[in-house]
ZADO-1210 file (C-alpha; in nm, 4 decimals, padded with zeros to 6 digits):
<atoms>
<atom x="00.0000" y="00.0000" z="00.0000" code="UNK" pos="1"/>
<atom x="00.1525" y="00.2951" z="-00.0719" code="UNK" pos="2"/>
<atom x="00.0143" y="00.5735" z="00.1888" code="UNK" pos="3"/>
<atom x="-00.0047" y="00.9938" z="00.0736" code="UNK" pos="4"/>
<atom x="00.0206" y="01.1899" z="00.3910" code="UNK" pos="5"/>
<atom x="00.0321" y="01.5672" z="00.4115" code="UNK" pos="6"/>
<atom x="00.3848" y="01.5622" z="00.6021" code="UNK" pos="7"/>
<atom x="00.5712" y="01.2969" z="00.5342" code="UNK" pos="8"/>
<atom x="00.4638" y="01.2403" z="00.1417" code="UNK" pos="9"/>
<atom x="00.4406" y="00.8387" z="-00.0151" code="UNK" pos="10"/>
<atom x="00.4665" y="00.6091" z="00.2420" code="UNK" pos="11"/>
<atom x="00.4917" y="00.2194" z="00.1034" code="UNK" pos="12"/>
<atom x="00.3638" y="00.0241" z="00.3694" code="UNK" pos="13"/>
<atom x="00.4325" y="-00.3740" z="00.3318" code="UNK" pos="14"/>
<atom x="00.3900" y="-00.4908" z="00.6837" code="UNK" pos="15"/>
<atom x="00.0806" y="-00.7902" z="00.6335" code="UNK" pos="16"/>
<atom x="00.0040" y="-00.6797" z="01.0303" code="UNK" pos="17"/>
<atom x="-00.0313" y="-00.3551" z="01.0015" code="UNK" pos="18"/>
<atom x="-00.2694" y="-00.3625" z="00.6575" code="UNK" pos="19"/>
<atom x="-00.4821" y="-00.6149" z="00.8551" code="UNK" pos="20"/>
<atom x="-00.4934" y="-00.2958" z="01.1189" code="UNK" pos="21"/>
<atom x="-00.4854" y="00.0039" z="00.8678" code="UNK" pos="22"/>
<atom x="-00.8158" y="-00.1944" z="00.7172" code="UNK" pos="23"/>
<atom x="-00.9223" y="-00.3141" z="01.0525" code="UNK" pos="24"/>
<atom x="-01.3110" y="-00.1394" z="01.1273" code="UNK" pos="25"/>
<atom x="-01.2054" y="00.0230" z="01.4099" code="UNK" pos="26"/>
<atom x="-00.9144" y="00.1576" z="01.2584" code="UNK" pos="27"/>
<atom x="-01.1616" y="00.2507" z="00.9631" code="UNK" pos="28"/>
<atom x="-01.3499" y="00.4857" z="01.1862" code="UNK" pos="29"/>
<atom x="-01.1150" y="00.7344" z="01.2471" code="UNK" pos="30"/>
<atom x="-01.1454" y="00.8466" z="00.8610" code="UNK" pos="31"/>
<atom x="-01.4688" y="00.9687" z="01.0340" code="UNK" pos="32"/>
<atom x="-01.3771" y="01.1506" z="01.3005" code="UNK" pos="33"/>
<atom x="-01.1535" y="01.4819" z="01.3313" code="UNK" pos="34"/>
<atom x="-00.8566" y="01.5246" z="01.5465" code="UNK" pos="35"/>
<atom x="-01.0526" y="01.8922" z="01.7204" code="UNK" pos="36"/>
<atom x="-01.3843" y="01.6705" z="01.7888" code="UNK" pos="37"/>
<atom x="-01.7142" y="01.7996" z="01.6045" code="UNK" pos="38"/>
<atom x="-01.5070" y="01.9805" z="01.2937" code="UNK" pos="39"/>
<atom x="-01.8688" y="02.1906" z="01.2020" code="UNK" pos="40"/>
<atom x="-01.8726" y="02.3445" z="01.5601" code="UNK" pos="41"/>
<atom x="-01.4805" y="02.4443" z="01.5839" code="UNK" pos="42"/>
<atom x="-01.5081" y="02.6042" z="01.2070" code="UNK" pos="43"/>
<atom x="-01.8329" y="02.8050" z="01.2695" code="UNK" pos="44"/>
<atom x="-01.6248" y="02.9895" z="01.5876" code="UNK" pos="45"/>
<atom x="-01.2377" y="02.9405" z="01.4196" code="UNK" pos="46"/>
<atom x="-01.3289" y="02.9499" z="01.0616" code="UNK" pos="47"/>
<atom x="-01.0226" y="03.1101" z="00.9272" code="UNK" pos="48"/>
<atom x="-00.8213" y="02.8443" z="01.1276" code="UNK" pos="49"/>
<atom x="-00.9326" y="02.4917" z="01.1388" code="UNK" pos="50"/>
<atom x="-00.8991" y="02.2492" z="00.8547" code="UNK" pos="51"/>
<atom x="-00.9949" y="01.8741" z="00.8857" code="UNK" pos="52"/>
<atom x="-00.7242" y="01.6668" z="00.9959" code="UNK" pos="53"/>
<atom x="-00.8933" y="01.3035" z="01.0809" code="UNK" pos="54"/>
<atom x="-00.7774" y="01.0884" z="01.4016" code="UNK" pos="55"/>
<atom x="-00.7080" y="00.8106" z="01.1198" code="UNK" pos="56"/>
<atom x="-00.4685" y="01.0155" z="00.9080" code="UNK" pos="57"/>
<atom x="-00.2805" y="01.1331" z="01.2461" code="UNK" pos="58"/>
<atom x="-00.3138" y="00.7662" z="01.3656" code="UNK" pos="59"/>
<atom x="-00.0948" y="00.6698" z="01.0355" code="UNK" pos="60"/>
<atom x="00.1098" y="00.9638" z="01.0963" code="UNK" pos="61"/>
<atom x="00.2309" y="00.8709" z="01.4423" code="UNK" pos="62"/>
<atom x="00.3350" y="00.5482" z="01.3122" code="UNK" pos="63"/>
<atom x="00.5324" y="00.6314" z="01.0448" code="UNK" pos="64"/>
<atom x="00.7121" y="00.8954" z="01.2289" code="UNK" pos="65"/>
<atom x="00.7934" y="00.5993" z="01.4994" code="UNK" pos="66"/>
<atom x="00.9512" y="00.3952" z="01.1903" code="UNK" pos="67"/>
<atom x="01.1454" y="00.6869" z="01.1254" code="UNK" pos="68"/>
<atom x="01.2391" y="00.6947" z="01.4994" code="UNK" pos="69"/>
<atom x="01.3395" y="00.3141" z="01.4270" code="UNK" pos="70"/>
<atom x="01.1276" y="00.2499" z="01.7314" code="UNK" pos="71"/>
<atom x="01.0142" y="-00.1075" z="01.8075" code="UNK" pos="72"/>
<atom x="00.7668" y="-00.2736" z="01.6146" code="UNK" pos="73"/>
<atom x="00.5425" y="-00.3120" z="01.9049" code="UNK" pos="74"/>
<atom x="00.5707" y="00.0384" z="01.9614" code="UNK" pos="75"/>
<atom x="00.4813" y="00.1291" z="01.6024" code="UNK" pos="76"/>
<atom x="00.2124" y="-00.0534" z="01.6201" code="UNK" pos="77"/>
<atom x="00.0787" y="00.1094" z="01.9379" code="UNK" pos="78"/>
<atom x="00.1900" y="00.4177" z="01.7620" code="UNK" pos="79"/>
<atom x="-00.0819" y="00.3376" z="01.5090" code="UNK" pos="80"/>
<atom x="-00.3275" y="00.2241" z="01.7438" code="UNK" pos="81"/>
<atom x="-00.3101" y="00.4894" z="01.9923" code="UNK" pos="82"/>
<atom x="-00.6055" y="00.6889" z="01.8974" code="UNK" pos="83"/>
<atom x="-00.8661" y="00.4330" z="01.8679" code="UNK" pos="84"/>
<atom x="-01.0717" y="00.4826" z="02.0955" code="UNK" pos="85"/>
<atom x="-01.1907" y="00.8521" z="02.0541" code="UNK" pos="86"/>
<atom x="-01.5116" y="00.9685" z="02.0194" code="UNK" pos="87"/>
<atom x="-01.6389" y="01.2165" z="01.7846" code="UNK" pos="88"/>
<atom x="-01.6331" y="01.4647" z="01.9867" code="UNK" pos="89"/>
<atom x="-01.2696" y="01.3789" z="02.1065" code="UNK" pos="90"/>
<atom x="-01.2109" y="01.5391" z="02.4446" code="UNK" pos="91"/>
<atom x="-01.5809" y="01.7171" z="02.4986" code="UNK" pos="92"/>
<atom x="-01.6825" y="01.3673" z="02.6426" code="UNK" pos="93"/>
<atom x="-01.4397" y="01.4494" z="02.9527" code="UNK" pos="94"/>
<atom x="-01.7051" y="01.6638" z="03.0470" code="UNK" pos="95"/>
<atom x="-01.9816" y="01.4365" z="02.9807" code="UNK" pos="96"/>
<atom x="-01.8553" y="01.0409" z="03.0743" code="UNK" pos="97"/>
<atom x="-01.7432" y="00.9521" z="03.4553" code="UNK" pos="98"/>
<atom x="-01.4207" y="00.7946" z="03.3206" code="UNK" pos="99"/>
<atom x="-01.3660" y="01.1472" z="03.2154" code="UNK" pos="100"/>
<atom x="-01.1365" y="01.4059" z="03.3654" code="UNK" pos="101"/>
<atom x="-01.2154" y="01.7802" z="03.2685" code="UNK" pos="102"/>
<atom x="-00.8767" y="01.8887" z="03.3750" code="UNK" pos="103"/>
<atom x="-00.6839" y="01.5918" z="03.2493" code="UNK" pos="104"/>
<atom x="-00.8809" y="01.5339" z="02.9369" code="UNK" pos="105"/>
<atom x="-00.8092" y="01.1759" z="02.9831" code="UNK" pos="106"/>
<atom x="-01.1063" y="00.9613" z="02.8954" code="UNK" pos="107"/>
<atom x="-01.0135" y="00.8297" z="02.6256" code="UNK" pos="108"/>
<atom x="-00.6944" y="00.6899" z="02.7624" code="UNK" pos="109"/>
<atom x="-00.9260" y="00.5872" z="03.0094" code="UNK" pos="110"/>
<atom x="-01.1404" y="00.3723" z="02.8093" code="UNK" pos="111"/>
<atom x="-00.8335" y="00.2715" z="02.5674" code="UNK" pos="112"/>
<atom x="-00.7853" y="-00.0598" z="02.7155" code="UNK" pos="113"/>
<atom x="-01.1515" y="-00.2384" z="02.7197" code="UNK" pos="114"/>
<atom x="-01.2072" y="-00.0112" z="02.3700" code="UNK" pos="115"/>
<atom x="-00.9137" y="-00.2407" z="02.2379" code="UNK" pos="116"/>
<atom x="-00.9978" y="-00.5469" z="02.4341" code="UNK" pos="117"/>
<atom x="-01.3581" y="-00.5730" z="02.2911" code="UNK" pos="118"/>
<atom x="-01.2701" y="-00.4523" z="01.9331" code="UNK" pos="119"/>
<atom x="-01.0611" y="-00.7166" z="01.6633" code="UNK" pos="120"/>
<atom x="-00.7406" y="-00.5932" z="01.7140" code="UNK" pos="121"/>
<atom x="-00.6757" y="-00.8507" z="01.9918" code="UNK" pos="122"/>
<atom x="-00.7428" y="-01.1445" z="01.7392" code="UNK" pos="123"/>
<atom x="-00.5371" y="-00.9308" z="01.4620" code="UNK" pos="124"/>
<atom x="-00.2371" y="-00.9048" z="01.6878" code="UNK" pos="125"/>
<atom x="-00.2609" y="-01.2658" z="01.8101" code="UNK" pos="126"/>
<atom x="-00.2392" y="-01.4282" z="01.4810" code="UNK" pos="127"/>
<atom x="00.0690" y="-01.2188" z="01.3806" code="UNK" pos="128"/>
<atom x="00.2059" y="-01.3384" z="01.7133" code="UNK" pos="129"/>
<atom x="00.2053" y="-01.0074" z="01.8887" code="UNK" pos="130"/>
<atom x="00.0442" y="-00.9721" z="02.2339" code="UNK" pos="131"/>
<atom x="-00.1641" y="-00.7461" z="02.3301" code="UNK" pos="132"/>
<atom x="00.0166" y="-00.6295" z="02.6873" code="UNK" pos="133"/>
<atom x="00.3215" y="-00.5754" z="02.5021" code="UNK" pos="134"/>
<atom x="00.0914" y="-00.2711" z="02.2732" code="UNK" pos="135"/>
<atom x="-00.0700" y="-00.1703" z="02.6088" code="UNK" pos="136"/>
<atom x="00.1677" y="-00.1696" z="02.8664" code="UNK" pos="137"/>
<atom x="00.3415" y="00.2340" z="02.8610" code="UNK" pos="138"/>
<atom x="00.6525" y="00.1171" z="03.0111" code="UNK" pos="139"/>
<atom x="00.7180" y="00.0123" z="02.6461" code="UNK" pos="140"/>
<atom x="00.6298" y="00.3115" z="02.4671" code="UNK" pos="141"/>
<atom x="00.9007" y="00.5860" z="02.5304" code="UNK" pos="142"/>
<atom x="00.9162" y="00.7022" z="02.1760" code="UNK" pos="143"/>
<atom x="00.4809" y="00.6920" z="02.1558" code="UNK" pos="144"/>
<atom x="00.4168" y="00.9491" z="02.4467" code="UNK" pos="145"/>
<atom x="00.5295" y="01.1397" z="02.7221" code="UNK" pos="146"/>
<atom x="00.4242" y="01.4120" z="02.9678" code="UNK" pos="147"/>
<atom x="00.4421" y="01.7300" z="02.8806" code="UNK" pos="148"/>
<atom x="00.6378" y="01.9338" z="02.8083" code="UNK" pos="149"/>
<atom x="00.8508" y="01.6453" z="02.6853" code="UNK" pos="150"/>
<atom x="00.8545" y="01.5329" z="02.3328" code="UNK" pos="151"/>
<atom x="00.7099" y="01.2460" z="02.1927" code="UNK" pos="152"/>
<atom x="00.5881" y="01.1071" z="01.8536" code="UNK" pos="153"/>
<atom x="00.2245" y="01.1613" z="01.8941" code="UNK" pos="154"/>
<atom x="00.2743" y="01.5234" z="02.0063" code="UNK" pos="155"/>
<atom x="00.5187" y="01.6041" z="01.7244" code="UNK" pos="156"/>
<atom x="00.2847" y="01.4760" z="01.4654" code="UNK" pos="157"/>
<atom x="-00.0148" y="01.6570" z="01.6031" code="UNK" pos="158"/>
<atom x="00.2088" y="02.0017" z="01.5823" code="UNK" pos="159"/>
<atom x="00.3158" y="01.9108" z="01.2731" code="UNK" pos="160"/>
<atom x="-00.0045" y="01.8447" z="01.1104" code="UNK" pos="161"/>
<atom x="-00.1587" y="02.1156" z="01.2835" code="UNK" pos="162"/>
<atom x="00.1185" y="02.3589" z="01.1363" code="UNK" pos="163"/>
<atom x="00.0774" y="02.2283" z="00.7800" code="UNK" pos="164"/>
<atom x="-00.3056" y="02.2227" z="00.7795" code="UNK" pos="165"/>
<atom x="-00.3407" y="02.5622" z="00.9189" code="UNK" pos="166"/>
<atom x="-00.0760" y="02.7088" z="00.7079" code="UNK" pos="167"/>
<atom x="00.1868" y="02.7861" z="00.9699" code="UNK" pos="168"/>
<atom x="00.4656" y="02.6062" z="00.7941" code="UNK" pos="169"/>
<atom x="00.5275" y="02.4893" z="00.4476" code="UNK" pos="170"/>
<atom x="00.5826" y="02.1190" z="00.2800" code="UNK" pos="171"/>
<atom x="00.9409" y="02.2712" z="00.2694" code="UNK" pos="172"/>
<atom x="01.0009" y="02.3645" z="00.6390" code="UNK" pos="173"/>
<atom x="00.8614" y="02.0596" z="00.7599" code="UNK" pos="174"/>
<atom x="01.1064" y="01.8740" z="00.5052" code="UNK" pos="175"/>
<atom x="01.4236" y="02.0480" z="00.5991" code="UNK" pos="176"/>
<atom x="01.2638" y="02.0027" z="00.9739" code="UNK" pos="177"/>
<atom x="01.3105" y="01.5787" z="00.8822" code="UNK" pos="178"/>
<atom x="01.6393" y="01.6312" z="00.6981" code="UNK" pos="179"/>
<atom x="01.8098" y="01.8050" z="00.9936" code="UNK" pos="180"/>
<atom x="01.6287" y="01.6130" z="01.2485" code="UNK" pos="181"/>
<atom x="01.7406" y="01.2323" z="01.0652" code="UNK" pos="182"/>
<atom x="02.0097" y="01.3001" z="00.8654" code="UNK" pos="183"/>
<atom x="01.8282" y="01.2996" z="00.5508" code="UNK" pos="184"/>
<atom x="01.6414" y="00.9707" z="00.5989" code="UNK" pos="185"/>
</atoms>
């Protein structure tokens, strides 16, 4: 498959696993759903500002930026999966859901774990011989994410993406951005 993304241009991506995931439905649903939450609400307030950037495209983003990392397949794959369980309207439901935090913004990650558990990655990972704890267990995802302020891969993609979408960098500052930052890889 050969993947176009907005920052990091053709992407082939071979890997039989992570096809099965790319196509998985759950992964599927993120094409549906917009990395701000309910896209017609922020563009009717920010309309000048906020272009549609979907939770899938970031999801595919995140991982490729963790195989330029070289991270670990595991955490590539977690990398890719790391988003799957948001809503629609992303971190609104904070406010709404018990497993919520409206300071933290954290229920998502709250509900990331039984999200997975009950979806078909778990029978997806198991017949490429990858288990699940090794995907779920943060201890083995330095590269994926990190408090803040720290770095990480998700947070760099999301800045990125943001920067490109909302024309705050160019294709050509982002490039030299991966040139410096790998050595031209």
């Amino acid at each position: 498959m050969i993947f176009q993304d907005k920052i990091y241009g053709k992407v082939k991506i071979e890997s039989p696993l992570i096809l099965e995931l790319i196509n998985s439905p759950s992964l599927q649903r993120l094409k549906d759903i917009d990395q701000v939450g309910y896209l017609p609400l922020y563009q009717k307030f920010y309309p000048q500002k906020i272009k549609k950037i979907t939770r899938f495209e970031h999801s595919l983003g995140v991982f490729i930026l963790l195989k330029k990392f070289q991270a670990p397949f595991e955490e590539q794959i977690a990398g890719l999966l790391h988003d799957i369980s948001h809503g629609v309207f992303s971190h609104a439901l904070d406010y709404v859901f018990k497993e919520g935090s409206e300071k933290n913004h954290t229920f998502q990650d709250n509900i990331f774990e039984d999200f997975i558990k009950n979806s078909e990655i778990p029978s997806i990972l198991s017949k490429y011989g990858i288990k699940l704890d090794s995907i779920l267990n943060k201890n083995n995802l330095p590269l994926l994410e990190r408090e803040l302020p720290d770095l990480c891969a998700d947070r760099i993609d999301y800045s990125l993406r943001n920067a490109i979408c909302n024309q705050e960098a160019t294709k050509k500052e982002i490039d030299y951005f991966f040139k410096e930052s790998f050595n031209g890889k």
